[in-house]
C-alpha positions in Angstrom: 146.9 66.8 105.5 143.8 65.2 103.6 142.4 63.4 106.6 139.3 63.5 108.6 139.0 65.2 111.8 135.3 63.3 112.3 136.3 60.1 111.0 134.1 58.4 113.7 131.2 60.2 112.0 132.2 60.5 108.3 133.6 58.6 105.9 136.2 60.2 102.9 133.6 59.0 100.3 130.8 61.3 102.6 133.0 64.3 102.2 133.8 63.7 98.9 130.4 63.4 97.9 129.9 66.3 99.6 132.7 68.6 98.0 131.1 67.3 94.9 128.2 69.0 95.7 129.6 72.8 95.8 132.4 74.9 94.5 136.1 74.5 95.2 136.1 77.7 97.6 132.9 76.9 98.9 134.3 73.3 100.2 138.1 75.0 101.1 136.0 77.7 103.4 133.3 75.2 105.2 135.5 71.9 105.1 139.4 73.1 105.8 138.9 76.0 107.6 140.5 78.3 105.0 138.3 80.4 103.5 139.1 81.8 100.0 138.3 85.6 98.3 137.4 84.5 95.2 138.2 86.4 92.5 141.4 89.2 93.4 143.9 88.0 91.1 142.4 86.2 88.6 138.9 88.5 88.2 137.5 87.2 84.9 137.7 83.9 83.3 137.5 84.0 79.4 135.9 81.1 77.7 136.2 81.5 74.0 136.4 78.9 70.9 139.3 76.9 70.2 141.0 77.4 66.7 141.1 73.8 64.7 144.0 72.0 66.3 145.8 71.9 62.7 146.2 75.8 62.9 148.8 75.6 65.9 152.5 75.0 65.2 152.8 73.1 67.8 151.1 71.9 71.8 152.3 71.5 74.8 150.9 68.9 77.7 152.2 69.8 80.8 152.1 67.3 83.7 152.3 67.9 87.7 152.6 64.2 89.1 152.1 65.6 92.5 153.8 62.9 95.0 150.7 60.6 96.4 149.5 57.7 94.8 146.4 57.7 96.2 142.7 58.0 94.3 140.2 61.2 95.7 138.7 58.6 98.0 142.3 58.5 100.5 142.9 61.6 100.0 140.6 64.1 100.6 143.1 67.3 100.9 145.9 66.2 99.2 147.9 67.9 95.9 145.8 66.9 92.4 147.6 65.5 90.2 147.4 67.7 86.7 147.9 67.7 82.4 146.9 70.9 80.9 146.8 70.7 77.4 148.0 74.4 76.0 148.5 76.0 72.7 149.5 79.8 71.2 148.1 81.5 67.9 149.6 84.9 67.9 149.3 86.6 71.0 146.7 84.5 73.0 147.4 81.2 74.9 144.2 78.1 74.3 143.9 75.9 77.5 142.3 73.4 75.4 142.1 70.4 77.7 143.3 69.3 81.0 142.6 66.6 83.5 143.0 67.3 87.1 141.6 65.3 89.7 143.2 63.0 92.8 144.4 59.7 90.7 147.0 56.9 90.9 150.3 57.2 89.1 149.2 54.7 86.3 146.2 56.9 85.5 148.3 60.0 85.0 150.0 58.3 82.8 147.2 57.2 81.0 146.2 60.8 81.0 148.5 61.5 78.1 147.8 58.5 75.8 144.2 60.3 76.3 145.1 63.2 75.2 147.4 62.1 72.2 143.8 60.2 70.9 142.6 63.7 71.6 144.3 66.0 69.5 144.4 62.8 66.8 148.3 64.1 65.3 146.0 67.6 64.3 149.5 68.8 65.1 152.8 68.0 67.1 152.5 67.8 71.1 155.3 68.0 73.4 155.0 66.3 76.3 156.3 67.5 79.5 156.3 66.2 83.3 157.5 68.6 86.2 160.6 67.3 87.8 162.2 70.0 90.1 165.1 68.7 92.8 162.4 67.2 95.2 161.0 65.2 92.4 163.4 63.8 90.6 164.2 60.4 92.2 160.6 60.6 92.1 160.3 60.3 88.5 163.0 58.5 87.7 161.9 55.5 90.2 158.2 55.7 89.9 157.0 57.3 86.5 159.8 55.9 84.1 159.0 52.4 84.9 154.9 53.3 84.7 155.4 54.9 81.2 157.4 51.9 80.0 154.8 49.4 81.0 152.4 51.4 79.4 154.4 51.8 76.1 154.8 48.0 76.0 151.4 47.8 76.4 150.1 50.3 74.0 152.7 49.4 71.2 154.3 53.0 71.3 156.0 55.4 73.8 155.0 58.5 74.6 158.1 61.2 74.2 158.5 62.6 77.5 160.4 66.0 78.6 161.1 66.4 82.4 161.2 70.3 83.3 163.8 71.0 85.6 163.6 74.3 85.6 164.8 75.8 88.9 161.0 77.9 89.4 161.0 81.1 91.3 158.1 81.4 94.1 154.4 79.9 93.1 152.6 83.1 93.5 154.9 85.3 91.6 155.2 82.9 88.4 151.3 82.2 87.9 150.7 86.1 88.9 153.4 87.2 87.0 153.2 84.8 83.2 149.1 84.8 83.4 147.4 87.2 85.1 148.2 90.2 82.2 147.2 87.4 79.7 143.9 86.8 81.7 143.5 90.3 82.6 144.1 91.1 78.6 141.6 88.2 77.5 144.4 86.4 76.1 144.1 83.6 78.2 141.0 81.2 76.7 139.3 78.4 78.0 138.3 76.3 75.4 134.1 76.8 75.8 133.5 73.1 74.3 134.8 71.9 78.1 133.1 74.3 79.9 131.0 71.2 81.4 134.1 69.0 81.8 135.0 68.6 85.7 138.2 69.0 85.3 138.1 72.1 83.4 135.6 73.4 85.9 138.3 72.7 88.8 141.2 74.6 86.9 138.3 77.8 86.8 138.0 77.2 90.4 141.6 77.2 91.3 142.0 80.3 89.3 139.8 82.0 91.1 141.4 81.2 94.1 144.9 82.1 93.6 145.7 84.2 96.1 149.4 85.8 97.2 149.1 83.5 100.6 148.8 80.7 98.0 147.4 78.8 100.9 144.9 76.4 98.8 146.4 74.0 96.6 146.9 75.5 92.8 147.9 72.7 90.9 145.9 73.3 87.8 147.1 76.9 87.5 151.2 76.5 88.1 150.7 73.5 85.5 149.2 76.2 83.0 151.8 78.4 84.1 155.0 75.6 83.2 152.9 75.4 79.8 153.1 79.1 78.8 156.7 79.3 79.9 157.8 76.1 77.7 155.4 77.9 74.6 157.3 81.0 74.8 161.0 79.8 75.1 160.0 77.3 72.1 158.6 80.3 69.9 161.2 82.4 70.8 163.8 79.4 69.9 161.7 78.5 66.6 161.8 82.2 65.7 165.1 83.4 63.2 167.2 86.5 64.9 166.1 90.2 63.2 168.9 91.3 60.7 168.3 95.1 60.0 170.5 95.9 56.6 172.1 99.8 55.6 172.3 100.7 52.4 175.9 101.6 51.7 177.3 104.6 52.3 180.8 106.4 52.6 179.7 108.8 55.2 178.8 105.8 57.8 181.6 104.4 60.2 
């Protein structure tokens, strides 16, 4: 549950300097006693380079609030909070940017004012937040009023979308949307982040998605909501096929 079972001998800022230090299954396996096969689902990351952001019809930033409101520092173990930043050119899906880390509300906010300054109106961005059954008195006590405040203070709202998608188990969906794409090297990490933190913690919950789906996959299911919302807007966008005969007296 994020807390320490040494807290007379270590701090949360010692273990998070720590988990710092070593790779998100590394830190799972020696610090939480669950230790992690890397690699069985999700066997290859591929980092490629990003198309110019005018070239896509269209982005999506997908949020997972997560329900604390605490920074990394008070919660050691607890759900990150997550944007994933995701686009489609033909058959292959761009993660592009994301932030995930343990942050306040406000800061998740913030997180997609960041990324509108980011893609710089290159091209339109829908905004979504996740906001299942358990969240929604959630969102509509806590992150309304947050992305008001903000709006007043920034002179313009952001345009928000709440997902409530009713989503089948965890495991199946990012197994079942992303790991053919993946597998097929049609899922791309955008190569100019490959140093970003927060890009390198979405690799690393990736890598650790396994069918127990006992480690916390936050960055992955967000990617996941991203790729659904993509295809149910290209497949909405796209004009039904009309096949035409050529007349004839001998068809009925």
């Amino acid at each position: 549950n994020g807390k320490i079972s040494w807290d007379e001998r270590f701090t949360h800022a010692d273990i998070n300097w720590i988990l710092s230090k070593i790779s998100y299954a590394s830190g799972q396996s020696e610090y939480f006693n669950n230790p992690i096969t890397e690699g069985t689902v999700f066997k290859d990351i591929t980092w490629g380079k990003i198309p110019p952001l005018s070239t896509f019809r269209f982005l999506v930033a997908y949020g997972d609030p997560a329900p604390s409101n605490k920074e990394a520092k008070g919660r050691t173990g607890a759900c990150y909070k997550t944007i994933q930043l995701v686009g489609s050119i033909g058959e292959k899906f761009y993660i592009i940017n994301c932030y995930l880390e343990h942050v306040v509300n406000l800061k998740f906010v913030q997180w997609y004012y960041d990324l509108e300054e980011y893609v710089k109106q290159k091209t339109q961005v829908y905004n979504y937040i996740e906001n299942n059954t358990l969240q929604d008195p959630f969102y509509e006590q806590v992150f309304i009023p947050i992305f008001s405040q903000l709006a007043k203070e920034k002179g313009h709202a952001i345009n928000i979308t709440p997902d409530t998608r009713k989503k089948p188990d965890k495991f199946a969906r990012i197994e079942g949307n992303l790991e053919h794409l993946n597998r097929t090297g049609k899922l791309i990490f955008n190569e100019d982040e490959k140093q970003n933190p927060h890009m390198q913690r979405l690799k690393e919950q990736f890598e650790a998605v396994e069918p127990t789906l006992s480690t916390l996959v936050d960055g992955p299911d967000a990617v996941e909501g991203a790729v659904f919302i993509i295809n149910a807007k290209i497949r909405s966008m796209t004009p039904p096929l009309v096949v035409k005969y050529k007349p004839t007296n001998k068809r009925y």
